[in-house]
N, C-alpha and C positions, 0 to 999 in steps of 0.2 A: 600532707605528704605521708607515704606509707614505706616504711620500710621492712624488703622483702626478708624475711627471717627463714624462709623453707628449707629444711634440710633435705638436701637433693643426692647426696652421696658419701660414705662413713668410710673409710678404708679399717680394713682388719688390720688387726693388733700383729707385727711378724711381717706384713705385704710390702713389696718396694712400691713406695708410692711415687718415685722416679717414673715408674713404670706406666703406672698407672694417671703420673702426669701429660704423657707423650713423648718422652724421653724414647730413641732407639734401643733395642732391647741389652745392648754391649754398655751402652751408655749407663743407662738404666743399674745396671747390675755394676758398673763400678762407683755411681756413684752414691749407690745403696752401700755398698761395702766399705766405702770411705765415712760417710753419716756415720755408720754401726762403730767404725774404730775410733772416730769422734766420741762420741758418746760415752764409749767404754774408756777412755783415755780420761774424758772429764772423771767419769764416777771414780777412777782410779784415785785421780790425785784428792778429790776432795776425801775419801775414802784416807789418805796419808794425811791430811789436813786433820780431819777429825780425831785420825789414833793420835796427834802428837795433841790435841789440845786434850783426848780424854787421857792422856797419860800428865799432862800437867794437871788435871785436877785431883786425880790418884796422888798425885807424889806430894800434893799439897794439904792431902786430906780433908777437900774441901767438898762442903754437900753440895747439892746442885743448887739450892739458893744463895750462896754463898759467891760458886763460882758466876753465877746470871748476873748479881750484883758487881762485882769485879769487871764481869767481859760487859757490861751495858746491855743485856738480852732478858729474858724475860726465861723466867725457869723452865719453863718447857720446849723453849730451843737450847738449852742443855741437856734437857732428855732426848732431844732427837739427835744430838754430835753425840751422846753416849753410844747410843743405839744406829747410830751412822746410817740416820738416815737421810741419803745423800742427795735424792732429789729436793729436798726441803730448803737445801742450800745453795747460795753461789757461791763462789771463790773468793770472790771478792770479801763475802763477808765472814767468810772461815779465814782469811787474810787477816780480815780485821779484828777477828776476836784473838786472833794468833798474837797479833802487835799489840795489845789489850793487856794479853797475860806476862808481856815482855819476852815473846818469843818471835822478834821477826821471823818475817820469811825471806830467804833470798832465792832467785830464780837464776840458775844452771841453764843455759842451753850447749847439750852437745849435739 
């Protein structure tokens, strides 16, 4: 049995791939625009996730081996919440490093 591996078609980097799905072109463009505010909402909060854990290891005076050993990560996923970077992360687990350092989080919806 052979499995077909061809790559047949790349969407550019910016394209609604709504669009380019078959979506109608009003369709397409809104639900391009919904994805994009998606996205920017997630990077948003992990973004608020990360300042409050690199603000507890500031206030703690702790080095990055220090704080990796506390939160259960490995030191250089503390150099990425320094350096916020955000794709690196889920929420889940900026949650859990959050509940780690004794800083729950509690979820707001207005």
């Amino acid at each position: 049995m052979t499995i077909d591996t061809e790559i047949r078609h790349v969407t550019k980097p910016g394209a609604n791939l709504f669009l380019e799905l078959g979506f109608a072109p009003e369709e397409a463009k809104r639900l391009h625009a919904a994805s994009r505010k998606h996205i920017n909402d997630t990077r948003l909060l992990k973004q608020q996730l990360m300042q409050e854990l690199s603000h507890w290891i500031a206030q703690h005076h702790l080095k990055q081996a220090a704080a990796a050993e506390i939160l259960m990560v490995s030191r250089p996923r503390i150099s990425d919440v320094v350096n916020k970077k955000t794709a690196k992360f889920t929420i889940d687990a900026l949650v859990e490093m959050l509940g780690r350092a004794g800083k729950p989080v509690k979820l707001s919806v207005s």
